[in-house]
MMTF fields as JSON, N, C-alpha, C and O atoms, coordinates in Angstrom:
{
  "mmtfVersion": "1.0.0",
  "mmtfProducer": "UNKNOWN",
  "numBonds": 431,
  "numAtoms": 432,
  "numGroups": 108,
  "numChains": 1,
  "numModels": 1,
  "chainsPerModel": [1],
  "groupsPerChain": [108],
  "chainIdList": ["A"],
  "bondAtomList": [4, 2, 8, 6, 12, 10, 16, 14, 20, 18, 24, 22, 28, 26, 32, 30, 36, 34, 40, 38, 44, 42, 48, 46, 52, 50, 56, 54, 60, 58, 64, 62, 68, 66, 72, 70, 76, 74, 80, 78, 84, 82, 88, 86, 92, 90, 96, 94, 100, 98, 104, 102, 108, 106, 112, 110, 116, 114, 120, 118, 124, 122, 128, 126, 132, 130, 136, 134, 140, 138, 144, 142, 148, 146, 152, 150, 156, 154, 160, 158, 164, 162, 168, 166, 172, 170, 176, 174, 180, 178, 184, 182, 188, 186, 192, 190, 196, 194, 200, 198, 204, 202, 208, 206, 212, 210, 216, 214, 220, 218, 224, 222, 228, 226, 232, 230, 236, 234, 240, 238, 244, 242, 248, 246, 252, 250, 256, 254, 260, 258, 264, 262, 268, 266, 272, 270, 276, 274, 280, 278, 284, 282, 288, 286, 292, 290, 296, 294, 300, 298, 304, 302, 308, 306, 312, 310, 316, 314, 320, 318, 324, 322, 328, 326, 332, 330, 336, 334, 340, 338, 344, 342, 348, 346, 352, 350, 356, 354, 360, 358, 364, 362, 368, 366, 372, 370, 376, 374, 380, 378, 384, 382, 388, 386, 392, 390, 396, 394, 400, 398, 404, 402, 408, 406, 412, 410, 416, 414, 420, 418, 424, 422, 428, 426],
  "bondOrderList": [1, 1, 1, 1, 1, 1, 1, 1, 1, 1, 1, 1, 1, 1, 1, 1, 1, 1, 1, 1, 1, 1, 1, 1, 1, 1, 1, 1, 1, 1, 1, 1, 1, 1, 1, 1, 1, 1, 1, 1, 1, 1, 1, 1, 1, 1, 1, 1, 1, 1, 1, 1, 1, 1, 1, 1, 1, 1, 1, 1, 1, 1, 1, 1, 1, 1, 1, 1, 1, 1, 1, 1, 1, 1, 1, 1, 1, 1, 1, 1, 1, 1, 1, 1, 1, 1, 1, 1, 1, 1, 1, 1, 1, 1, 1, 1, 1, 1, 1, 1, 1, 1, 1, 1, 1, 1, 1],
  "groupList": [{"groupName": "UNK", "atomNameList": ["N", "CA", "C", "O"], "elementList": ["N", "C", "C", "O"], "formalChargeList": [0, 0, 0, 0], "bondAtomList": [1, 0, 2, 1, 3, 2], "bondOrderList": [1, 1, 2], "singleLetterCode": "X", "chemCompType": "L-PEPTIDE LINKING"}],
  "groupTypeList": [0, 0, 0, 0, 0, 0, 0, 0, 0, 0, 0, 0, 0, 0, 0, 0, 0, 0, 0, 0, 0, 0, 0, 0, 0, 0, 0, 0, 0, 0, 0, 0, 0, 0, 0, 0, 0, 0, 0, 0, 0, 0, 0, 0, 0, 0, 0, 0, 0, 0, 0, 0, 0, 0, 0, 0, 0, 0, 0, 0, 0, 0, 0, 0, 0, 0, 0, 0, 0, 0, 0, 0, 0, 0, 0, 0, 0, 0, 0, 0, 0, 0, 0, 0, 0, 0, 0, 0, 0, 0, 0, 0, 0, 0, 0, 0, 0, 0, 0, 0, 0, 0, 0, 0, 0, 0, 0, 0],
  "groupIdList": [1, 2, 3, 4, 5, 6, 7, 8, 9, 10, 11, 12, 13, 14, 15, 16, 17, 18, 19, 20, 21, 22, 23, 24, 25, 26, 27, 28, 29, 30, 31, 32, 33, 34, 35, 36, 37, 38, 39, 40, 41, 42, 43, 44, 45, 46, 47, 48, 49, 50, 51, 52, 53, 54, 55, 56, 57, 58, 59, 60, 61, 62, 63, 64, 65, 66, 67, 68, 69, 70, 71, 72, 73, 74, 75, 76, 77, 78, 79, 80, 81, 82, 83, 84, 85, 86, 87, 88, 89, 90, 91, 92, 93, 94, 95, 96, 97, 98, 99, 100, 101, 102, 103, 104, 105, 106, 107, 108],
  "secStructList": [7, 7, 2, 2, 2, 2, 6, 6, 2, 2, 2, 2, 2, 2, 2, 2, 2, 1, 6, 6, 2, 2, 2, 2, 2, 2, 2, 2, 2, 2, 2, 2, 2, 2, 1, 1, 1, 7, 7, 2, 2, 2, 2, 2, 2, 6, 2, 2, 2, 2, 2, 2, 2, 2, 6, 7, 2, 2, 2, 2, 2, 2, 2, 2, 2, 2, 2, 2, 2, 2, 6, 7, 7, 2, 2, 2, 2, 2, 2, 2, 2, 2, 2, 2, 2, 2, 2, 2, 7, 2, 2, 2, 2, 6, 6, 2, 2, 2, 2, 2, 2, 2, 2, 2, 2, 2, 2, 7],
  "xCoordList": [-4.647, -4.719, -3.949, -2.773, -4.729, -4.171, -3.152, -3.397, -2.297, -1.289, -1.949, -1.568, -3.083, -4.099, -4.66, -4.987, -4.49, -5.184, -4.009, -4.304, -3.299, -1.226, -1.474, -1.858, -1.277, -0.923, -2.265, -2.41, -3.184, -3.926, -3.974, -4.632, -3.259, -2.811, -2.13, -2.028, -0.489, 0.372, -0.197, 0.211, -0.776, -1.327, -1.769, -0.967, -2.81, -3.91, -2.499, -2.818, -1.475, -0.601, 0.219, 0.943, 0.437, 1.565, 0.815, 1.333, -0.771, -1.559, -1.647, -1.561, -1.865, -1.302, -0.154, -0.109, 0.69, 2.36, 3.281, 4.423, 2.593, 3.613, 3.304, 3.991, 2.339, 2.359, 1.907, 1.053, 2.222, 2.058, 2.444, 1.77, 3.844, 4.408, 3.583, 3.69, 2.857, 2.186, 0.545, 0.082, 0.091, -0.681, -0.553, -1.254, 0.904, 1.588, 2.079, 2.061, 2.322, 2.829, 1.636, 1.648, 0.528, -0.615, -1.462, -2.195, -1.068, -1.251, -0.845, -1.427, 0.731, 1.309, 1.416, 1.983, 0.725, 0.841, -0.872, -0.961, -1.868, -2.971, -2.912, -3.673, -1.886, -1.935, -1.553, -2.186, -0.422, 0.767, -0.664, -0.992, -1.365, -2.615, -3.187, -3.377, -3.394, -4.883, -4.114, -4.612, -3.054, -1.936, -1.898, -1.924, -1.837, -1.689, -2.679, -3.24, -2.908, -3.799, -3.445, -4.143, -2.401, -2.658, -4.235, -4.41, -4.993, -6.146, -5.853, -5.299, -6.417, -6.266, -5.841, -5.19, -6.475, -6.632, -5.357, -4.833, -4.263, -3.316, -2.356, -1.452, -2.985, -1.467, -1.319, -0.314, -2.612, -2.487, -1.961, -1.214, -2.173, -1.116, 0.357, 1.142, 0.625, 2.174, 2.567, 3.744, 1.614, 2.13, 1.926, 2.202, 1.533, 1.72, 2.801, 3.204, 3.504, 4.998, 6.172, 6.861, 5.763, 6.575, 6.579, 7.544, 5.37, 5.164, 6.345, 7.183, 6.111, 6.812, 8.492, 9.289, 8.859, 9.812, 10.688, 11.826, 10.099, 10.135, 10.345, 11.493, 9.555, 9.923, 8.779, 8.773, 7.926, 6.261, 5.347, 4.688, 5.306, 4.076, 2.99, 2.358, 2.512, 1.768, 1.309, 0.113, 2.32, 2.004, 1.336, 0.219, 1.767, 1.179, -0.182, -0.862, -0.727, -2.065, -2.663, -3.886, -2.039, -3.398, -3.281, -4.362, -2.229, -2.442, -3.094, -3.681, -2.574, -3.82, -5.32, -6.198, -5.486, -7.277, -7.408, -8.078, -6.27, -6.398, -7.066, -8.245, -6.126, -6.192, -7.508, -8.329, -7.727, -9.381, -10.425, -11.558, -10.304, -11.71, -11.586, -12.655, -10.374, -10.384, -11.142, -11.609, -11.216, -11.43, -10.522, -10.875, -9.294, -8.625, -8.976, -9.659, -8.176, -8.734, -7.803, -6.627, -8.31, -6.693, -5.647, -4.502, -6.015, -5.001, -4.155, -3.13, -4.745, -4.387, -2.978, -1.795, -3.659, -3.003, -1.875, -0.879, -2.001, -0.632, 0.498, 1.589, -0.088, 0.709, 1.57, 2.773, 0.786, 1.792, 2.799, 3.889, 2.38, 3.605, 4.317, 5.459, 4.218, 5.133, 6.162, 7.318, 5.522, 6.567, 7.426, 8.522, 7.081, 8.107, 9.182, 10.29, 8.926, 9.561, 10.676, 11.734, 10.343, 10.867, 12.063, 13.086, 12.201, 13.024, 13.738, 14.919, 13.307, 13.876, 14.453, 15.477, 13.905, 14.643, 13.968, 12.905, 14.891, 14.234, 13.579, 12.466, 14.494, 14.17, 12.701, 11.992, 12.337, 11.084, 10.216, 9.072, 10.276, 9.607, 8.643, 7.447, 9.902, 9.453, 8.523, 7.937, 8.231, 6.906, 5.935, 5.017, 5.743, 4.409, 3.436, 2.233, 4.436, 3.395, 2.108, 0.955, 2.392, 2.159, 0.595, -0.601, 1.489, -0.033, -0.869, -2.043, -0.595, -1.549, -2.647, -3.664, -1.949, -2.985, -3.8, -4.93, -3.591, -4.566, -5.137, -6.365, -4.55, -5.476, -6.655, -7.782, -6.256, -7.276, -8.436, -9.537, -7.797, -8.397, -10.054, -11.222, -9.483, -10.086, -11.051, -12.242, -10.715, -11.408, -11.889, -12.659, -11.462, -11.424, -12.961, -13.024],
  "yCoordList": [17.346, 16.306, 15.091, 15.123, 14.038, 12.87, 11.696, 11.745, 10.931, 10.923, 10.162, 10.312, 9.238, 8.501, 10.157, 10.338, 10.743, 12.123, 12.538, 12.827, 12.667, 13.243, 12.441, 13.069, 10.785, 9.725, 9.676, 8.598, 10.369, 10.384, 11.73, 11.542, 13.04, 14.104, 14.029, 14.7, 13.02, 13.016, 11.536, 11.675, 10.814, 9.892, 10.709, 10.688, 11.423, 12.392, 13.325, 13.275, 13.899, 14.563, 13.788, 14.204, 12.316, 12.204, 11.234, 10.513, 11.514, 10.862, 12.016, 11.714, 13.378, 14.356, 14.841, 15.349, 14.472, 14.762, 13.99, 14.391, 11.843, 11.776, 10.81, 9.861, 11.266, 10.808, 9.772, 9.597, 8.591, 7.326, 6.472, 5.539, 6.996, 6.0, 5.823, 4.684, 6.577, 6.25, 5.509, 4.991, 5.6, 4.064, 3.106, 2.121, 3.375, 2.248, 1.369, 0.139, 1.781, 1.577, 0.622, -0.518, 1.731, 1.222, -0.381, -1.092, -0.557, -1.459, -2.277, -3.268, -1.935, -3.117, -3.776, -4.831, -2.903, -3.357, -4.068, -4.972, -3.733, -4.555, -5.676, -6.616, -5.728, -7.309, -8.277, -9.333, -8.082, -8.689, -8.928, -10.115, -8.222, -8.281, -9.552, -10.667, -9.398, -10.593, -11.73, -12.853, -11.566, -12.838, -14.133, -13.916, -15.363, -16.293, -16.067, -14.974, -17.055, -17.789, -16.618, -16.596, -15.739, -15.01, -13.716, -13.071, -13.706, -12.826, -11.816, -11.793, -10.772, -9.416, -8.894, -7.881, -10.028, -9.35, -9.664, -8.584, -10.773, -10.962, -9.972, -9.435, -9.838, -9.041, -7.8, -7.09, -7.552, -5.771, -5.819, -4.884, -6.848, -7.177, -7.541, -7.349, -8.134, -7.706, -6.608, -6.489, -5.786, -4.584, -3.768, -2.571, -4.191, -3.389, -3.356, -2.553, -4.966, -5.406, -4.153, -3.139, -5.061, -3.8, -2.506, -2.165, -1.663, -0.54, 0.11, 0.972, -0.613, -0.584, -0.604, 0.246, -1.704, -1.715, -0.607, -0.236, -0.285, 1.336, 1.814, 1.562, 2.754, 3.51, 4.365, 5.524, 4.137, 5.313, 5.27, 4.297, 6.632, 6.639, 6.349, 5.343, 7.421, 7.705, 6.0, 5.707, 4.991, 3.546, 2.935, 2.482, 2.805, 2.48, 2.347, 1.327, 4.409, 4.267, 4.082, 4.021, 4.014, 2.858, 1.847, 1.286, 1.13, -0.197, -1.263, -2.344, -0.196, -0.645, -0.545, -1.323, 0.895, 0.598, -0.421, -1.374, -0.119, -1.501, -2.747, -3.099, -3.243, -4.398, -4.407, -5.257, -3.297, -3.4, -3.089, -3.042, -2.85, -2.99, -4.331, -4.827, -5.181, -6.136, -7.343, -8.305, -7.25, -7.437, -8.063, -9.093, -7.652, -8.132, -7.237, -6.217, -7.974, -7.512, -6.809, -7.167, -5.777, -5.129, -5.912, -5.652, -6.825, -7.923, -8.801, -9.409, -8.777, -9.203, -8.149, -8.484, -6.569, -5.746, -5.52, -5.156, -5.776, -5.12, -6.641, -6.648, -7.762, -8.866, -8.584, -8.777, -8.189, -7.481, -7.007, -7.461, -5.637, -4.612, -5.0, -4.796, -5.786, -6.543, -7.417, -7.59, -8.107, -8.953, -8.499, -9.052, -7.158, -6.407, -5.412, -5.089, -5.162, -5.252, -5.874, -5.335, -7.269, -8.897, -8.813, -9.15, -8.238, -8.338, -7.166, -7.37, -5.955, -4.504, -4.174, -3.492, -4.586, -4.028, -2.522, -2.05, -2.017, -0.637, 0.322, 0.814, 0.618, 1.891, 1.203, 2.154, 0.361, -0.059, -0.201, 0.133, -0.478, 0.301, 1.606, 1.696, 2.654, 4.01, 4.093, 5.176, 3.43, 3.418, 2.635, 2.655, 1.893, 1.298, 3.226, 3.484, 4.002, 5.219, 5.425, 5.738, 5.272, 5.286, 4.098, 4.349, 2.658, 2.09, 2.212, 2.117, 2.445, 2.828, 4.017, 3.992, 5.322, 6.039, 5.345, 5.109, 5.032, 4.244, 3.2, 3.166, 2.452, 1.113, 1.691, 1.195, 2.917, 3.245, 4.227, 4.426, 4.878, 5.59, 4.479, 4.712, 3.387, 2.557, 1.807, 1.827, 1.219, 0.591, 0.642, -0.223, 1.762, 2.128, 3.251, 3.751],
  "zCoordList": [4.238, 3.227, 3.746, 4.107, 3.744, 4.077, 2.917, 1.712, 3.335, 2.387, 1.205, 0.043, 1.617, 0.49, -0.838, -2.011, 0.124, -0.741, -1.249, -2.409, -1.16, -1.31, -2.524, -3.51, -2.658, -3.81, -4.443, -5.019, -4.534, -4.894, -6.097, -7.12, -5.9, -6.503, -6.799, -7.826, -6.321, -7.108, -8.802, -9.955, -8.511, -9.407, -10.532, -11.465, -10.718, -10.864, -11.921, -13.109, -11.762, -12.573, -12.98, -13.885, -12.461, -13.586, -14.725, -15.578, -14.389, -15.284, -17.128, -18.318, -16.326, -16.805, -17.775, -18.896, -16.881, -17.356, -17.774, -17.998, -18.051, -18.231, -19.803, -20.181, -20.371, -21.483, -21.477, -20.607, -22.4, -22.447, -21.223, -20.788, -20.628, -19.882, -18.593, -18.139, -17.944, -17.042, -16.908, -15.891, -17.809, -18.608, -18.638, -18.406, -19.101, -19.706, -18.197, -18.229, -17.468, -16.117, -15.401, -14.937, -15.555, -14.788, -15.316, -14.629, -16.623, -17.603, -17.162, -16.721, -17.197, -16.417, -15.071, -14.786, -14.267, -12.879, -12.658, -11.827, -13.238, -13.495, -14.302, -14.073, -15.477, -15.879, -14.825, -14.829, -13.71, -12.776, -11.938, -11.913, -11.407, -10.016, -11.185, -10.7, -12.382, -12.324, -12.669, -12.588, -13.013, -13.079, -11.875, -10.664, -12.441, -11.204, -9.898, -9.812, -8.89, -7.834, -6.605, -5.591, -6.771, -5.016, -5.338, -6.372, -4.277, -4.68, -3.857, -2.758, -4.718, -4.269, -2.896, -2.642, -1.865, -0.405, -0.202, 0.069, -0.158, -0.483, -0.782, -0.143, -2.414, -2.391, -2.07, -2.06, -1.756, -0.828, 0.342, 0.633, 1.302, 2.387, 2.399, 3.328, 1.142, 0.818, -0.123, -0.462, -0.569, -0.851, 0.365, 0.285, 1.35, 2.913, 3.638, 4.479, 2.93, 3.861, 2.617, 2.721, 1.646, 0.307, 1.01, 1.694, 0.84, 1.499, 2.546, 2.282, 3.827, 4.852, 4.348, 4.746, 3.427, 3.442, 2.581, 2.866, 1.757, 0.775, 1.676, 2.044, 2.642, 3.952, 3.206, 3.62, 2.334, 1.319, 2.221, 2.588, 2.672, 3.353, 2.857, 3.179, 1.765, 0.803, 0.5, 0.509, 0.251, -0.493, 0.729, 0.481, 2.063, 3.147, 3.31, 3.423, 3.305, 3.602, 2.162, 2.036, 1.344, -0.146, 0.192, 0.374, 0.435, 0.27, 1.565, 1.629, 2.516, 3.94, 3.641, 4.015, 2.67, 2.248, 1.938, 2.334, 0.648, -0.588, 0.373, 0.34, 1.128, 1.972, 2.307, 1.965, 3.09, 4.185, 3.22, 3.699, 1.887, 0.967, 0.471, 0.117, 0.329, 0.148, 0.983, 0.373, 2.162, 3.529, 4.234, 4.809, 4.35, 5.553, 6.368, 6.281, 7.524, 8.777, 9.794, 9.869, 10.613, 11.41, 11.519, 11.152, 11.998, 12.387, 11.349, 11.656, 10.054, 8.676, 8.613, 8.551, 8.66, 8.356, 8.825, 8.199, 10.226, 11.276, 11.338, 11.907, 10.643, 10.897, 9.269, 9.098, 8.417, 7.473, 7.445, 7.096, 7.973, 8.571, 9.195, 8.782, 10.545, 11.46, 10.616, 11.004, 9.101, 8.789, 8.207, 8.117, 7.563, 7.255, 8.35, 7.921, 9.166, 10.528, 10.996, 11.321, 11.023, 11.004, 10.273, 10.869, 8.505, 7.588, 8.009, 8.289, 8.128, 7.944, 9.124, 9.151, 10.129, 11.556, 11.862, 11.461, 12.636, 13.621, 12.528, 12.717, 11.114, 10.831, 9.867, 9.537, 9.557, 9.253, 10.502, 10.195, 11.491, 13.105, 12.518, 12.241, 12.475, 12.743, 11.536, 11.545, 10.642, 9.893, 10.256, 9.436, 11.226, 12.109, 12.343, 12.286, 12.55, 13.122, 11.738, 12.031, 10.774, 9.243, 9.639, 9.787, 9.697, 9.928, 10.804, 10.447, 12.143, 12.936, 13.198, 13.892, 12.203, 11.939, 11.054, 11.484, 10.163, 8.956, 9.684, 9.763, 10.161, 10.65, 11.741, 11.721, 12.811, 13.398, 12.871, 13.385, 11.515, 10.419, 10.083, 10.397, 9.396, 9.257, 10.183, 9.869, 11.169, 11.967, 13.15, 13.569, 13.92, 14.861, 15.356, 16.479]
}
């Protein structure tokens, strides 16, 4: 199981388990996306830098789909990650291994 499939089962139960609040969550994180001029492809590429900087695997490879159904492009993608790199230093590095399975998942 791949980690898109992992956050995909863990989503899936706490849709389950957590009552209202996780609706309620999801509610809120879809009002914030249609909010204001950045478009989608956008902000899936800085939820790629976010990602990275969390150290979430699991958030990585969604939000790299996210990104590439959006249509960015490898290079969209990995200049993402890199900028989070830029901010985080080495131990945000050792999660490049994270995008490069996904990015070659994807496009390769």
């Amino acid at each position: 199981m791949d980690a898109a499939e992992n956050a995909a089962m863990t989503l899936a139960k706490m849709t389950q388990q957590a009552g209202d609040v996780f609706p309620n969550y999801l509610a809120f994180t879809k009002e914030i996306s249609q909010y204001g001029p950045i478009d989608h492809k956008m902000q899936e590429l800085i939820h790629v830098a976010c990602s990275m900087m969390s150290q979430c695997e699991m958030c990585i490879s969604l939000h790299i789909q996210g990104a590439a159904s959006h249509g960015a492009s490898k290079e969209e993608i990995m200049q993402a990650a890199m900028l989070a790199i830029a901010m985080g230093g080495s131990p945000k590095m050792m999660y490049m291994k994270y995008v490069f399975e996904e990015v070659e998942d994807l496009f390769d």
